[in-house]
N, C-alpha and C positions, 0 to 999 in steps of 0.2 A: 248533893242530888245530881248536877251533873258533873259528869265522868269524864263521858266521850260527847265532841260538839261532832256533829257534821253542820261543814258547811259548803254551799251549793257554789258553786264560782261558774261564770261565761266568759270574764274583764267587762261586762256591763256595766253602766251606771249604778242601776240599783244593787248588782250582786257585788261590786263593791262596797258598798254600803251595807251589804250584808256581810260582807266580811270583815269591817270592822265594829259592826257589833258583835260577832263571833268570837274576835281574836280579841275585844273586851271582856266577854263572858266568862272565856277560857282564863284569860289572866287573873279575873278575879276568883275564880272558882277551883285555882289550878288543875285545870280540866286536861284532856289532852284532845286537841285540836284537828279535824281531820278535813281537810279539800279535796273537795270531789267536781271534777269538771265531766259532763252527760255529752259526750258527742252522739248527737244522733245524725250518721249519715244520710239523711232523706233533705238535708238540710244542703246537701255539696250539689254545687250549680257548674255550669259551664268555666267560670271564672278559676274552679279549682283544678277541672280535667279535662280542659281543652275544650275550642268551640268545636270539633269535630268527633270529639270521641263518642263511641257508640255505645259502651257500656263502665259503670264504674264497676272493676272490679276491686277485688280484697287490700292490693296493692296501695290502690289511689284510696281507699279508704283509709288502710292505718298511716299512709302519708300525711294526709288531712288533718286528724287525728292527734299525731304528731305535733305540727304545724299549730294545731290551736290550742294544745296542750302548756306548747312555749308559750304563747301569746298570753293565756289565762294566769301562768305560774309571774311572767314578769309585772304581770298589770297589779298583782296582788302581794306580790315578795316586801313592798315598800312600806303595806299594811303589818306584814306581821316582823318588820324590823325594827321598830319606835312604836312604844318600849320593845323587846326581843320578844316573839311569841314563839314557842318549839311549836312545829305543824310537821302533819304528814299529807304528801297531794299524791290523788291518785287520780285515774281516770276510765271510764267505763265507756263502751260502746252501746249504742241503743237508741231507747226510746226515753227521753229525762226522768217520765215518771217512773218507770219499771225500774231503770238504773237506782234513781234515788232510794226507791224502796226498797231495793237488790242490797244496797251498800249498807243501809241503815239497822237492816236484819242481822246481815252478816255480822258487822264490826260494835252490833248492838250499842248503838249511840241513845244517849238519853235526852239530847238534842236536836233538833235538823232549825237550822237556818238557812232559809232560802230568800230569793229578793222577789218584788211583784211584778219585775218587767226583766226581760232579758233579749241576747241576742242571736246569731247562731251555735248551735250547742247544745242551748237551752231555752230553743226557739219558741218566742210567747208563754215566757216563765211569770207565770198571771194567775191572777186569779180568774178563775172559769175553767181556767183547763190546768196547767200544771200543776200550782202551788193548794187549787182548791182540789186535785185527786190524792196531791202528800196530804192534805191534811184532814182526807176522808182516810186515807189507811195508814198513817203512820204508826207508827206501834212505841212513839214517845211527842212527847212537847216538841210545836212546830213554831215557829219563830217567822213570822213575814214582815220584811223591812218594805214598807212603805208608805207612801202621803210626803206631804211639805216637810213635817220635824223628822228626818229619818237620822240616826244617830250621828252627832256631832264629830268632829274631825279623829278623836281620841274615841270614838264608839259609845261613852257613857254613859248611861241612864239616870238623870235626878228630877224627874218626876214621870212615876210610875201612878198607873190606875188600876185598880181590879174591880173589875165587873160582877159584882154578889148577888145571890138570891139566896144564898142559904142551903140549896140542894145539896148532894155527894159529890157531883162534879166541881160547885164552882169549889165544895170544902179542897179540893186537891188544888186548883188555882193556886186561893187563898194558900195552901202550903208553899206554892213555886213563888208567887208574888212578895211573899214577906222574905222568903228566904233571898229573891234579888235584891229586897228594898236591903236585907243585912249586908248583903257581900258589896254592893254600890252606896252604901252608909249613907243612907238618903231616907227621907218618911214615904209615906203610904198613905193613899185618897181612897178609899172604901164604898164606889158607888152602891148604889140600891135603886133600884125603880119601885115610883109605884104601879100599881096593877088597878084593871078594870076589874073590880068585881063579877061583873057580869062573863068576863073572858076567862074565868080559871075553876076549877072543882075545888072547893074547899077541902080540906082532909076531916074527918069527922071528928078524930082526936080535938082539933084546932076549932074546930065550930064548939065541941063542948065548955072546951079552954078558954077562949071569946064569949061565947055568950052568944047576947044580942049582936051581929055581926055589923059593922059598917064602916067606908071606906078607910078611913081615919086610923077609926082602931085598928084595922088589920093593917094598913101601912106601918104604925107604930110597932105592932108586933112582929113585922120582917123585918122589920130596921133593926129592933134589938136582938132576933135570931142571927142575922147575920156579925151584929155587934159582938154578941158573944162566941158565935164561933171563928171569926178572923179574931176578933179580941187577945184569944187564949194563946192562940199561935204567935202571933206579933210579940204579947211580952213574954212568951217564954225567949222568943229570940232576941228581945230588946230594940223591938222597932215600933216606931210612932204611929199611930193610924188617925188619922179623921176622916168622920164616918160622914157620907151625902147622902138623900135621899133625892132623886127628882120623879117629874110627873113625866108620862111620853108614853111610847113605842120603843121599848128597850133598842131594837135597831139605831133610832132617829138616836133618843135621849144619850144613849152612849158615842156617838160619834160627836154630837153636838157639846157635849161635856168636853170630851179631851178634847176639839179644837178650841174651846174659851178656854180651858186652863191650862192650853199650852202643856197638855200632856207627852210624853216624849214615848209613851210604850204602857200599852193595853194588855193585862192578862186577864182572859174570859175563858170560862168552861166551855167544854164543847156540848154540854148537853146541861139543861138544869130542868127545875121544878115551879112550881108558884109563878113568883114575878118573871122569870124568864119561861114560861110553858115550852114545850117543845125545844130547846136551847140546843138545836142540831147544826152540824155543820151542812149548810145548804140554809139555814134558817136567820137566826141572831150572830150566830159566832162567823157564821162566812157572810153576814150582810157588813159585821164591823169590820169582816180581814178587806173586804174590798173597797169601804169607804173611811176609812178612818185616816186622819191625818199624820199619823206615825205608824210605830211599827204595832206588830198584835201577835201576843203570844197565847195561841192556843192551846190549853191542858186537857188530856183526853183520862 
């Protein structure tokens, strides 16, 4: 499934940390890996072109550029040497998000990983403005490393969550989620929420199918929609699921899960149905990319 990673690099904290879950991914997937450092010159201060200069031009830009190009490649070489990861680093001029989406088209990557803080480069690499515009228009699965669990020294993921309703969208999820739980040989936690009755339009089909409707039974009936459709995909590919149901505000209830179960990475749809209503990013999927205690892989 994935091919080509992009991953987003500053040498920040967290886009560290984004690159060693990247250069995790890739190794397991034998993907082929691509670093991408966003200079955007609005970001060069007196400190880079003199306290008297009057204008930067073209020069002092691609010096800058340069300059933090080095910086990004040496802060991240140490990541992708142990174990040896093949990468190709590139670097673009601009504005991060245009850049990012620029590259992402072009080299048609099936991945982007980016981190939720960063520094100049990739100035206020966050969600609200960066990370939440890649992941209103990427044009594949968006990867945000963040919270307290953000991937361990070696990048790897052994416990994974996916965020189900059952929908088309989270059904894609479910495809990426099981297929990580196979390549990182680890099980799968299968959330569900339940829903307010009174917050969602029943489907007619489903009201005929139920009957008399009430909360209970319709909870029971997402749970095993969703059962059977992660179900089929997990053992075709030979991975474990246990299925949870909780009560909440899909927002609340999913962030509050992975942090008691010490989840280390969230895959949610970007849009669903039923228990997730409206499941957009700006909604559910970007309330969890910005409060969740690890990382959160968005499937679009």
């Amino acid at each position: 499934m994935f091919k080509k990673i992009l991953i987003c690099a500053d040498g920040s904290a967290c886009a560290l940390a984004a690159a060693r879950a990247g250069a995790a991914i890739a190794r397991h997937y034998a993907a082929d890996a691509l670093v991408l450092n966003v200079f955007d010159h609005a970001t060069i201060g007196p400190g880079e072109i003199g306290a008297w200069a009057i204008a930067i031009d073209q020069d002092v830009i691609e010096r800058c550029a340069r300059e933090t190009k080095l910086e990004v490649e040496k802060s991240i070489k140490p990541i992708f040497a142990e174990p040896a990861t093949p990468y190709r680093s590139i670097q673009e001029i601009g504005h991060p998000v245009e850049g990012i989406l620029c590259v992402a088209e072009r080299e048609k990557v099936d991945l982007i990983v980016i981190g939720s803080r960063g520094l100049r480069g990739m100035k206020e690499l966050l969600l609200g403005s960066v990370s939440s515009a890649v992941m209103h228009h990427a044009p594949c699965p968006v990867l945000v490393v963040r919270g307290d669990h953000v991937p361990r020294a070696d990048g790897e993921f052994q416990e994974i969550l996916l965020a189900s309703d059952g929908s088309e969208r989270a059904e894609n999820a479910a495809v990426v989620a099981v297929e990580m739980a196979q390549k990182f040989a680890t099980s799968l936690t299968v959330l569900n929420i339940r829903v307010n009755l009174a917050s969602i339009a029943i489907p007619e089909d489903e009201e005929e199918l139920l009957g008399d409707v009430t909360e209970d039974r319709y909870a029971r009936h997402m749970l095993d929609q969703v059962r059977q459709k992660v179900g089929g995909v997990a053992k075709a590919a030979g991975v474990y699921c246990t299925y949870v149901q909780t009560a909440g505000h899909p927002c609340d209830a999913i962030t509050r899960y992975a942090r008691s179960t010490g989840a280390d990475l969230i895959v949610i749809g970007s849009r669903g149905l039923g228990g997730f209503e409206q499941m957009l990013v700006g909604s559910v999927s970007n309330y969890v990319a910005h409060h969740a205690p690890c990382p959160v892989l968005v499937v679009h």
